[in-house]
C-alpha positions as CSV (number, residue, x, y, z in Angstrom):
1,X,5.7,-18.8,16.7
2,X,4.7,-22.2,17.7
3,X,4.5,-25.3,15.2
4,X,1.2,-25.9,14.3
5,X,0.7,-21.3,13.3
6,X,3.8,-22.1,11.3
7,X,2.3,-25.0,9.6
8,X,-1.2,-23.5,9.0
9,X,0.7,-20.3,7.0
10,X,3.0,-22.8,4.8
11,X,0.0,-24.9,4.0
12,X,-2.1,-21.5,3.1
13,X,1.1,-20.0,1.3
14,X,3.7,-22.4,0.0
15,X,1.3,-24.1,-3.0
16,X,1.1,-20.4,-4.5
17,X,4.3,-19.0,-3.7
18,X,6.2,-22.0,-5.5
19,X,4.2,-21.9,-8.5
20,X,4.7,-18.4,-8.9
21,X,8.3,-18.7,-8.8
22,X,8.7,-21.1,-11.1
23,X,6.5,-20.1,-14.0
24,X,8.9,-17.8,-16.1
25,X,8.8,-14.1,-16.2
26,X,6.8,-11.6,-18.7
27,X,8.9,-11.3,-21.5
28,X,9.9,-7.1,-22.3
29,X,9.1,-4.5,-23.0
30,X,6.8,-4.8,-19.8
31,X,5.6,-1.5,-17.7
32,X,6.2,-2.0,-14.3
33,X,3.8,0.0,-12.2
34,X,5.9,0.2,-8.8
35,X,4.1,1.6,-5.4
36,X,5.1,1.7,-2.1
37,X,2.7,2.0,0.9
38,X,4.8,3.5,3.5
39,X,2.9,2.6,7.2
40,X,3.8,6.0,8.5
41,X,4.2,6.4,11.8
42,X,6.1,9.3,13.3
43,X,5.9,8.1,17.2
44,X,6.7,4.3,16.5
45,X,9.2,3.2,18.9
46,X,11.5,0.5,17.7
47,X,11.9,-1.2,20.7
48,X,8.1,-1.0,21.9
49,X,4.9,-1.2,19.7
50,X,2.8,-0.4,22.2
51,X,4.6,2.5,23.0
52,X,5.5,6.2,21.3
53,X,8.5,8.1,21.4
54,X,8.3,11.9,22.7
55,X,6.7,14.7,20.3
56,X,9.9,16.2,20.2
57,X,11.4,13.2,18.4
58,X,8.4,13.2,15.9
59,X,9.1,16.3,15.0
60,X,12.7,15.7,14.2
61,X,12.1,12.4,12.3
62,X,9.9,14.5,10.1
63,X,12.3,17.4,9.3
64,X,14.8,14.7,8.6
65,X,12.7,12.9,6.1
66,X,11.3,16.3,4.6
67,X,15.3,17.2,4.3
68,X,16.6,14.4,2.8
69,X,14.2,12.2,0.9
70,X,13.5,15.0,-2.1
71,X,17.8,15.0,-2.0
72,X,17.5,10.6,-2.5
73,X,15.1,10.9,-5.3
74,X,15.8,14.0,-7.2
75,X,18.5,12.4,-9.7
76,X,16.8,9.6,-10.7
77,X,12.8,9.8,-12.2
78,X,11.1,7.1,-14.0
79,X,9.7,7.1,-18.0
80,X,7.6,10.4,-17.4
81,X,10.3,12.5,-15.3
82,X,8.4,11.7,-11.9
83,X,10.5,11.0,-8.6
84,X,9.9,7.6,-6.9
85,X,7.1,8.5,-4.4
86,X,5.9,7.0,-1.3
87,X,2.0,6.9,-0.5
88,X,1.9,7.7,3.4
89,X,-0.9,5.3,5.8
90,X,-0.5,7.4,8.5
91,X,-2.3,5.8,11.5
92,X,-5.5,8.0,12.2
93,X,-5.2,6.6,16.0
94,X,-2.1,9.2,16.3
95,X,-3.3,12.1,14.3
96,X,-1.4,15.5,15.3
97,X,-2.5,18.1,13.5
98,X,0.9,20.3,12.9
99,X,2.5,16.9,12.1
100,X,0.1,16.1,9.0
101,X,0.4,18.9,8.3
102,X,3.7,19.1,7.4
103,X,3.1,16.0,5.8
104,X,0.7,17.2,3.3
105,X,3.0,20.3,2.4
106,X,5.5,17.2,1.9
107,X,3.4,15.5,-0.5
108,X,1.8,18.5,-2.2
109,X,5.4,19.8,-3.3
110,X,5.1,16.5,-5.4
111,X,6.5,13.3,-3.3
112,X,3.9,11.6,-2.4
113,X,0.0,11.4,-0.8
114,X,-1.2,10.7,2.0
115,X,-4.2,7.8,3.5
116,X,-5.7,5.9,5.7
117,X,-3.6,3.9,8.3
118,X,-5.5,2.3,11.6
119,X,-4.4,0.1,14.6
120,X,-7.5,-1.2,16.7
121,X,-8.2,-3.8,19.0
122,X,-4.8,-3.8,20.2
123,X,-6.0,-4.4,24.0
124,X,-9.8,-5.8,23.7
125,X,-11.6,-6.2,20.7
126,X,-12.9,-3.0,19.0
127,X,-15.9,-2.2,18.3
128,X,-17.9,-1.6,14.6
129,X,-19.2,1.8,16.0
130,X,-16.2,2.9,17.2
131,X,-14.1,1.8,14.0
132,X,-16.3,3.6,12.2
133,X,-16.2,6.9,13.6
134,X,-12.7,6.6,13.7
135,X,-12.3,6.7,10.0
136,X,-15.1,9.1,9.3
137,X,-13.0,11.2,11.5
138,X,-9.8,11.3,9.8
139,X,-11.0,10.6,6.4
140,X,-12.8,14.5,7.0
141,X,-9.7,15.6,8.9
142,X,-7.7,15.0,5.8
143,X,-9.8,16.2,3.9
144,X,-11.1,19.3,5.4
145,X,-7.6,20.5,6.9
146,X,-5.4,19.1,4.6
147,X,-6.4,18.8,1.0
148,X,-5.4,15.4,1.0
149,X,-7.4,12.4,-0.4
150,X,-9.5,11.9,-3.4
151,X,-13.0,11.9,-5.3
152,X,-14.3,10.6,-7.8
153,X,-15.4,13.0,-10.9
154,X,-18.9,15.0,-10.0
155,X,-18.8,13.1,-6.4
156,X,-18.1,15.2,-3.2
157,X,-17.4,12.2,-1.3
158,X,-14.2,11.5,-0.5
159,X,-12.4,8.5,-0.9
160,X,-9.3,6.2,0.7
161,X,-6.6,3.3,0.4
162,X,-6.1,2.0,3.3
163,X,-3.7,-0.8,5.1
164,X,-5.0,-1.9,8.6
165,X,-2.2,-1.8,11.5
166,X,-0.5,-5.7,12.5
167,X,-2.4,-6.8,9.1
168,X,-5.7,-7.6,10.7
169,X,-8.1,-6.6,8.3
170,X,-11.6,-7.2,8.7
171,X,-10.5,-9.2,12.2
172,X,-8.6,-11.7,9.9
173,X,-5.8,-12.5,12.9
174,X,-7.6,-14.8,14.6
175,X,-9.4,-11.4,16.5
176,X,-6.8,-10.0,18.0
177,X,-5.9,-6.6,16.6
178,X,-9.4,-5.8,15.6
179,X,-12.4,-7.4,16.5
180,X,-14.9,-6.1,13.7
181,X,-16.1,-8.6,11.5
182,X,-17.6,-6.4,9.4
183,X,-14.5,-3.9,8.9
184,X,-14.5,-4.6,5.1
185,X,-18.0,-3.2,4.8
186,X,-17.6,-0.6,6.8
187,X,-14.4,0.3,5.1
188,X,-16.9,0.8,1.8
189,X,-19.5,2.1,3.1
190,X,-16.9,5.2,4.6
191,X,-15.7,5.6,1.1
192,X,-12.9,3.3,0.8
193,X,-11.8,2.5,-2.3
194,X,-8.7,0.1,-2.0
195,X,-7.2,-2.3,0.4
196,X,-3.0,-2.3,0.6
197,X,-2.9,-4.5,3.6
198,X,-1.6,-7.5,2.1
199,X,0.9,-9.7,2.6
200,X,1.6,-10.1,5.8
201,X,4.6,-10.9,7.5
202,X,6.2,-14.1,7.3
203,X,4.0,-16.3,9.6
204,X,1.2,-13.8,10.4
205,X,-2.3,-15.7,11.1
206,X,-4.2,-13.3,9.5
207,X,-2.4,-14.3,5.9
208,X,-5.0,-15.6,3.3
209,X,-4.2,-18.5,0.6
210,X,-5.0,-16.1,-2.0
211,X,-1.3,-14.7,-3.2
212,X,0.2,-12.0,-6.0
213,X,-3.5,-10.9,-7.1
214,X,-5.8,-7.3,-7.5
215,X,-9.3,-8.5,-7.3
216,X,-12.4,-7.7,-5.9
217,X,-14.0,-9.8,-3.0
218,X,-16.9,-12.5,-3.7
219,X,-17.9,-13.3,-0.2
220,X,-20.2,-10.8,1.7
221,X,-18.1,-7.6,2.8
222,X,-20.0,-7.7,6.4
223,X,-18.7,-11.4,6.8
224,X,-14.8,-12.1,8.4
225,X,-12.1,-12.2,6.1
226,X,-14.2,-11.7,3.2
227,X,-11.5,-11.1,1.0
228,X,-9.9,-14.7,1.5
229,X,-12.3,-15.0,-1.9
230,X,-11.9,-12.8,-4.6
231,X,-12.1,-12.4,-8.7
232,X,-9.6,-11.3,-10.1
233,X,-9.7,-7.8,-11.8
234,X,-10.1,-8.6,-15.7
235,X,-9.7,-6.1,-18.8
236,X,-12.8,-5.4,-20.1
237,X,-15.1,-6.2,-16.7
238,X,-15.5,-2.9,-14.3
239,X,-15.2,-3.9,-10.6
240,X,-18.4,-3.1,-9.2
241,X,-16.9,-4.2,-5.3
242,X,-14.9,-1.9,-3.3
243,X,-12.4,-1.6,-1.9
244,X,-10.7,-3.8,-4.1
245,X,-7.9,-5.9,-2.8
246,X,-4.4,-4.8,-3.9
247,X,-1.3,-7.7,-2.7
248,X,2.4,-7.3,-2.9
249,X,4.1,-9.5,-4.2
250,X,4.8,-13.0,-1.8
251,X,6.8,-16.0,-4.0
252,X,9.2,-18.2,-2.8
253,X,13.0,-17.3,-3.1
254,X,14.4,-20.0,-4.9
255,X,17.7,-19.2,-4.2
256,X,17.9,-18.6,-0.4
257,X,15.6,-21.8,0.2
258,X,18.3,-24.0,-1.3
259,X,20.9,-21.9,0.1
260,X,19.4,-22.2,3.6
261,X,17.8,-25.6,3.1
262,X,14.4,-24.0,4.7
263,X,11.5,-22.1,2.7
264,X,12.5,-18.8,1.8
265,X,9.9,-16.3,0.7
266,X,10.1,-12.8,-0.6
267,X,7.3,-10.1,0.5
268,X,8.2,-6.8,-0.8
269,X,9.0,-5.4,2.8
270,X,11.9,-2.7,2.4
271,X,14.0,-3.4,6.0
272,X,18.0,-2.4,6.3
273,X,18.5,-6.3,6.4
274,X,16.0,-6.9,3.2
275,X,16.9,-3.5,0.9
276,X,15.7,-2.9,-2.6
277,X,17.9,-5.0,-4.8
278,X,17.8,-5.8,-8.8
279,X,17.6,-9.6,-7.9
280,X,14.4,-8.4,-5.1
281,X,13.1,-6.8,-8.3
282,X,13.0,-10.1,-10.5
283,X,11.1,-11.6,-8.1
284,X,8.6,-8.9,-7.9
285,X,8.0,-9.6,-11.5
286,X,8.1,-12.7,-10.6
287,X,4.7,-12.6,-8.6
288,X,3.5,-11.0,-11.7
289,X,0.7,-9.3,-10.2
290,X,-1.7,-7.8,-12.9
291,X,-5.2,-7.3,-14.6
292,X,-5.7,-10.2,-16.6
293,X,-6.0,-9.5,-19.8
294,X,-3.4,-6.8,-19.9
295,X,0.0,-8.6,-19.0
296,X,2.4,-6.4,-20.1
297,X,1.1,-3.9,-17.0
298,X,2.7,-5.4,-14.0
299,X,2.0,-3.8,-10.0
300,X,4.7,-3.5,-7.9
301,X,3.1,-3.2,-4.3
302,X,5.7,-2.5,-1.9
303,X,6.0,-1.5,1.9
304,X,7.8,0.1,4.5
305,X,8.0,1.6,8.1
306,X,9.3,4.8,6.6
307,X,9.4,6.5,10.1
308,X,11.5,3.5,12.0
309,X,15.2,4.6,12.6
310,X,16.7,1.3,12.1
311,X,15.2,0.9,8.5
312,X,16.7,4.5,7.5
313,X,19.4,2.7,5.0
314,X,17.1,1.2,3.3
315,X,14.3,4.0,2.5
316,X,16.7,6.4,2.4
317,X,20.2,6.0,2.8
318,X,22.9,5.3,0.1
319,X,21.3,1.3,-0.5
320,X,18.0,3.1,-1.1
321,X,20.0,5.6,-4.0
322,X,22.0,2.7,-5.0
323,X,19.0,0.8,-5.9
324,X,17.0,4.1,-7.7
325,X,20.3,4.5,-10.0
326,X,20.4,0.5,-10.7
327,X,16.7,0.3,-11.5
328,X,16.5,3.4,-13.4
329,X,19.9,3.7,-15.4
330,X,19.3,-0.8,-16.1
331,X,15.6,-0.1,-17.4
332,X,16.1,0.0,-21.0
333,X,18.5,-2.9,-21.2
334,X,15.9,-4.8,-18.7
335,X,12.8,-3.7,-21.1
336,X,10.9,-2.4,-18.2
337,X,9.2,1.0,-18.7
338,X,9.1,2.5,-14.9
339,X,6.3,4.1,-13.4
340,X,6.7,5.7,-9.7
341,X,3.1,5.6,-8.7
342,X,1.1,6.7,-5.7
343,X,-1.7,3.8,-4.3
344,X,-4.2,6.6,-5.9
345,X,-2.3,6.6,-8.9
346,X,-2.0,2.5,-9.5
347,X,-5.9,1.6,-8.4
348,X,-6.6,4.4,-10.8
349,X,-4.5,2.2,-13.7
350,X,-6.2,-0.9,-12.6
351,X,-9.0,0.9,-12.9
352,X,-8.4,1.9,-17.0
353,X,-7.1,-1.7,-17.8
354,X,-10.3,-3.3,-16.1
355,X,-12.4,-1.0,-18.6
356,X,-10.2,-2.4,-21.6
357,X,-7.9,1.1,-21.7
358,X,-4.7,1.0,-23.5
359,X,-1.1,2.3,-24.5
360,X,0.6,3.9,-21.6
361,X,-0.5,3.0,-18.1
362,X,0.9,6.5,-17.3
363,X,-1.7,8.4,-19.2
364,X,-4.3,6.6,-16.4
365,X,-2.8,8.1,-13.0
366,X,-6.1,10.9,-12.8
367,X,-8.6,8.3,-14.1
368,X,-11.4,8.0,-12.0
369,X,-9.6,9.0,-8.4
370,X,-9.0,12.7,-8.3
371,X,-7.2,14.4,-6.0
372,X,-9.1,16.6,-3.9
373,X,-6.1,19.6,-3.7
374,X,-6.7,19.5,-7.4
375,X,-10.0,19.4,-8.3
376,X,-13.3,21.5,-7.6
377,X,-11.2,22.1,-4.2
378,X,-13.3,24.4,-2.8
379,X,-16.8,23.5,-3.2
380,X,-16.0,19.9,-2.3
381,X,-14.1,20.7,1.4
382,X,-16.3,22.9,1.8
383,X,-18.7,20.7,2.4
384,X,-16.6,18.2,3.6
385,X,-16.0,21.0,6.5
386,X,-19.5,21.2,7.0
387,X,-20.1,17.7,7.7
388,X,-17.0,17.8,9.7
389,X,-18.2,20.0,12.2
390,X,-21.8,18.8,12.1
């Protein structure tokens, strides 16, 4: 990374990041609304990301993770008795049929759901055609085959989150790794509901200067970037502009920037040499992403390569357990009530505290979003089939 993309992401990120570790942290009791968008990818090779490792291997990455993450999770639930979930973008670009669908039976028995992942672009700019066929084609995959996704009450539309492969949404990396200006309007007008793309990683051009927020965008959804502008989700004022933008958390670590005497800044990424820690956790809070209005809710967007060997430690391995026992059995002392969420589940929540709900943020996981494996199922793939196959 040369000089001048390193100084163009400090002078978009720093400002933000450093105020938002130094303002002090939500007093308890505080409900921490904690999400992790898993970009799921069964034939990533480690070594190559252009590349994809043999079927076979696929397979037996999956089998593994079926095997052992209900075993990581089981012990330790949050306030409600729910197991920490992950919500899996599984790139549409790679779908296998037999493979999702051993992913869904995964996430039906009750650990997790899955959307919408894409890489595009990768060699020559895609196209806004293309792009969207390629979503209306595994948004009705999921649907139709799988049960998976949502809808809204009385709607037989279905509806995604999505997070865009490399972070380019709506051709936001300088046009490499997408190439569709328009992506953010064609991401609504195929029924997404929520954007989990943000941050980046550390230096990435397609970064914005807007940090730690949930907001709608202002600037016209066919334009670049629109979401570089956005107002901020408020209790008591609907969003009327989807998706909405959901961030992770990205603040500067104090701590390691003196220790290292260079900038230091924590992004929610779950990686074997950056695993789930209590002090990671403070500065989660830290970011303080919320609804304003409602600051005793705060979102906890993380994310992950869940399907990357070398990360296995730290999704989970004994550091990932380690972490679940230290968050959950430290809760009460911390005042944090803990919510395990899917991405359906916490836009749902922002949802209720945008329309002035209150109490429990927990009661609001079904709100608006339904899933479709538990709702009118029939009538609505049904005709989700039919289109499908028309």
């Amino acid at each position: 990374m040369g000089l001048r993309r390193k100084l163009t992401y400090a002078r978009k990120v720093l400002p933000t990041a450093t105020f938002h570790a130094l303002r002090p942290t939500v007093p308890g009791p505080v409900h921490l609304i904690i999400a992790v968008a898993d970009h799921f990818e069964p034939a990533i090779d480690p070594i190559d990301g252009y590349k994809r490792v043999p079927r076979v291997e696929q397979l037996e990455r999956l089998e593994t993770w079926f095997r052992e993450y209900p075993k990581a999770v089981h012990q330790w639930r949050d306030g409600a008795g729910r197991p920490f979930v992950h919500t899996y973008f599984y790139p549409a670009e790679q779908y296998d049929k037999e493979l999702v669908t051993m992913l869904a039976e995964h996430c039906h028995a009750g650990f997790g759901e899955i959307e919408v992942h894409l890489h595009h672009g990768m060699g020559e700019p895609d196209t806004a055609e293309n792009t969207r066929r390629a979503l209306i084609d595994f948004r009705d995959r999921l649907a139709a085959y799988h049960g998976c996704l949502s809808a809204e009450t009385g709607s037989r539309r279905p509806r995604y989150a999505f997070v865009h492969g490399n972070f380019a949404v709506a051709n936001s990396a300088d046009g490499r790794f997408c190439g569709v200006d328009s992506e953010m309007q064609i991401l609504a007008e195929t029924g997404c509901y929520a954007d989990f793309t943000l941050p980046t990683g550390f230096g990435h051009p397609a970064q914005i200067a807007k940090l730690n927020s949930v907001y709608e965008c202002t600037l016209p959804l066919n334009w670049r970037a629109p979401h570089r502008e956005g107002r901020d989700l408020l209790a008591g004022r609907s969003p009327v502009t989807f998706p909405l933008v959901v961030q992770g958390p990205l603040v500067l670590d104090i701590g390691r920037t003196l220790r290292r005497g260079l900038p230091v800044l924590e992004s929610g990424a779950i990686t074997v040499s950056m695993p789930m820690t209590l002090r990671r956790l403070h500065l989660w809070r830290q970011a303080y992403v919320h609804v304003v209005g409602r600051p005793d809710w705060v979102f906890i967007k993380l994310h992950c390569h869940g399907m990357d060997p070398r990360q296995r430690d730290a999704v989970i391995g004994y550091a990932f357990r380690e972490f679940l026992r230290e968050l959950v059995e430290g809760a009460g002392e911390r005042k944090e009530i803990l919510h395990f969420v899917t991405a359906r589940e916490l836009v749902n929540i922002l949802l209720a505290a945008s329309e002035g709900r209150e109490g429990n943020p927990g009661d609001y996981r079904d709100h608006r979003l339904k899933l479709l494996a538990k709702t009118e199922t029939a009538e609505i793939l049904n005709s989700v089939r039919v289109d499908a196959k028309g």
